[in-house]
C-alpha positions in Angstrom: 22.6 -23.7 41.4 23.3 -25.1 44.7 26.1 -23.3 46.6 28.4 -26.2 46.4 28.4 -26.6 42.8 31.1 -26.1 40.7 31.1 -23.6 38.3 31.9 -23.6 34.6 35.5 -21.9 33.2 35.1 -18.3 32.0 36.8 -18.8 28.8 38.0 -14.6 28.7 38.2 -13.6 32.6 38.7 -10.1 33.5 36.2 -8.9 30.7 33.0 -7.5 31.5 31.4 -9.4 28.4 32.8 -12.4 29.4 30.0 -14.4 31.0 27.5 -13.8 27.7 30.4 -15.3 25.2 30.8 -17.9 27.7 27.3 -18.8 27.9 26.9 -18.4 23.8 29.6 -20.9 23.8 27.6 -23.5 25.5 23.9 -22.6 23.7 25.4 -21.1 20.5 25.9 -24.5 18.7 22.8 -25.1 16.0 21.0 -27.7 18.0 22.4 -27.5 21.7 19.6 -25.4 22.9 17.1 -27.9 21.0 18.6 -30.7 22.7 18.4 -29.0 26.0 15.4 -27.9 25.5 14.1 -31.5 24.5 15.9 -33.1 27.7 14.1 -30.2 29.8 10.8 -30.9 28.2 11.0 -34.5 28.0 13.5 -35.7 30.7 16.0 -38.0 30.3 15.4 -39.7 26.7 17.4 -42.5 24.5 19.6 -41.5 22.1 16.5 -42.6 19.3 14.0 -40.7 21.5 16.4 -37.6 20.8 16.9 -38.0 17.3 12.8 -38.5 17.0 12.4 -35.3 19.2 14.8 -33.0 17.3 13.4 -33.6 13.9 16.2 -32.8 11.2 19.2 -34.0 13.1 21.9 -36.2 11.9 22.8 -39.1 14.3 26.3 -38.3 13.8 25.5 -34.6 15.0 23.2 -35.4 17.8 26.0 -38.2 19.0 29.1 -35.4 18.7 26.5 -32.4 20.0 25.5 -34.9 23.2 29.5 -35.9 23.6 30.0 -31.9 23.7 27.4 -31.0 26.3 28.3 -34.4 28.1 32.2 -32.8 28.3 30.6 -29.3 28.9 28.6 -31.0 32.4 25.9 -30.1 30.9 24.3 -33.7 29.9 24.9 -36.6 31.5 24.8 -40.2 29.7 23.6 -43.2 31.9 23.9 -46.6 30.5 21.0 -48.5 31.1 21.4 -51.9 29.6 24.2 -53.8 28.7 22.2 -56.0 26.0 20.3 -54.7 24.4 22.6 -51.7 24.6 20.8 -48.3 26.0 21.8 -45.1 27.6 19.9 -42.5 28.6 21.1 -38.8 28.6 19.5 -36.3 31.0 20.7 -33.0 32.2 22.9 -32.2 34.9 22.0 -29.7 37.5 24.4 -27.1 35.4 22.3 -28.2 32.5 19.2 -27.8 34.3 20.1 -24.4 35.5 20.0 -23.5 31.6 15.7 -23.3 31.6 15.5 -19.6 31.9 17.6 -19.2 29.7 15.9 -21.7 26.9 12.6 -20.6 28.2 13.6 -16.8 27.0 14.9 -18.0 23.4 11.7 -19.5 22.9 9.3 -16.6 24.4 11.6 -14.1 22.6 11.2 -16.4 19.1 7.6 -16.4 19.6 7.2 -13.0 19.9 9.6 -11.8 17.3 10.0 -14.2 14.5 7.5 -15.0 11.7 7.6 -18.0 9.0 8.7 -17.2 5.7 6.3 -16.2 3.2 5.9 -18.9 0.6 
């Protein structure tokens, strides 16, 4: 993150935990990380390019999660075309600054997690 940038709200200042429940708050929800992850892996994608990408979503939860991470300036949504309509959502530079974070989820899940026994 560039020096200029501004920086996101600490929702519980003076706490030394603080920063973690701040960040939780912004990856926590179910598919936020996904969609991050996707717009990290993919770059900026259609709202149907999403939904294809992160298999099991609703469109209603993919719209409300990418009008969350939109609000949170995490995601930002471009409008492409006027007719047809399209937008495309890619991340912001806050957004981008996310990939270590993703990138350990994903290194710790592969390590630690198994699939279920059928």
């Amino acid at each position: 993150m560039s020096d200029g940038a501004e920086k996101l709200e600490i929702w519980c200042a003076g706490e030394e935990w603080c920063p973690i429940t701040t960040t939780a708050t912004l990856v926590g929800k179910k598919w936020h990380p996904v969609i991050v992850h996707r717009l990290l892996d993919s770059g900026p994608s259609g709202f149907n390019e999403l939904k294809d990408d992160v298999d099991g979503i609703s469109s209603k939860v993919l719209s409300d999660s990418l009008a969350d991470l939109q609000e949170k300036g995490l995601v930002a949504r471009e409008v492409i075309n006027e007719q047809p309509f399209r937008v495309h959502y890619s991340l912001t530079d806050h957004g981008a600054s996310l990939e270590p974070v993703i990138t350990a989820m994903a290194e710790w899940g592969t390590e630690h997690l198994r699939e279920p026994e059928q």
